[in-house]
Steps between C-alpha positions, in 0.01 A plus 500: 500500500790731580644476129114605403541824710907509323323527115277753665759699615754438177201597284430832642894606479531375102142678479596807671822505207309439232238781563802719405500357147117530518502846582734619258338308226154644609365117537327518799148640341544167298528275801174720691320410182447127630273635763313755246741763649747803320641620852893415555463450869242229438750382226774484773238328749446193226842485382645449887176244490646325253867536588396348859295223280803417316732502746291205686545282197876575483495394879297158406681416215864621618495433851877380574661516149670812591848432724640824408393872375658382174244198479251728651480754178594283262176301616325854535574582190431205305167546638431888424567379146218225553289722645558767188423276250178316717392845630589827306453334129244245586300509803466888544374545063276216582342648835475834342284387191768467239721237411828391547755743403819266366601686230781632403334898520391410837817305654647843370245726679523262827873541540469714787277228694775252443718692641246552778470141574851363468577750765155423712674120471799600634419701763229194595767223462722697732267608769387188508793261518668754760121448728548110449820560605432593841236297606689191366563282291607244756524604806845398588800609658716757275776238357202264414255746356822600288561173363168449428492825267800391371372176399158670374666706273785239348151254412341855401842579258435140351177584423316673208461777685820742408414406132126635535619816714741574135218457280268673621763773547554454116194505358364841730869689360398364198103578451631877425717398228265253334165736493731849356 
């Protein structure tokens, strides 16, 4: 339950980032418009809604995967991209009446909200793995708990983990290129 009340937490902080990148993009009348609102403050009321939402599922889904703020954001980020794709060009069209924006015109336009959520994800993936950190994960003495990190991250290295952290990394530097 405590890693429940951890995503909370995490969401709001990568929410709170992101609503920079929402202001300045003047998004925020888009996100009130869910509700049948134009106001920015309701915009920023959903959109720390949602952040909180999301940052739930990141605790169900990557509760203990993250041994170190490196694993942290690169987790994080892996799923801002996720939730870019699921949210900004499909769910959020869809839920506003229109459809799904995936082309190349709109992955242009929607640059700005990538950018948004990669850094939401990192900022998540951080603030959570450093909560997790403190309330866990084992509950053993200092040299064990190290060990145990140690070990977590050498199976984590083996893993495809790294290799998804550098592709998703390639493909968000490389979205601007390929829609220009």
């Amino acid at each position: 339950m405590i890693s429940i009340w951890h995503g909370v937490i995490a969401g709001l902080a990568g929410g709170v980032i992101f609503t920079g990148v929402m202001v300045a993009v003047g998004f925020l009348p888009v996100v009130a418009a869910l509700i049948g609102s134009e106001s920015a403050v309701v915009g920023v009321v959903i959109h720390l809604l949602i952040s909180q939402a999301v940052g739930v599922t990141y605790a169900v889904f990557f509760r203990r995967r993250s041994f170190d703020p490196a694993s942290g954001i690169g987790w994080g980020v892996s799923y801002g991209f996720l939730w870019w794709v699921l949210g900004n060009l499909t769910l959020l069209p869809l839920l506003l009446g229109t459809t799904r924006q995936w082309s190349a015109a709109a992955l242009a336009v929607s640059f700005p909200s990538l950018v948004g959520h990669l850094a939401y994800g990192a900022v998540l993936g951080l603030v959570y793995q450093r909560l997790e950190e403190r309330v866990g994960p084992w509950h053993l003495t200092r040299n064990e708990a190290t060990a145990a990190r140690a070990a977590a991250r050498h199976e984590q290295t083996l893993s495809a983990a790294p290799a998804l952290w550098s592709l998703i990394t390639c493909v968000a530097l490389l979205i601007p290129i390929l829609v220009s």
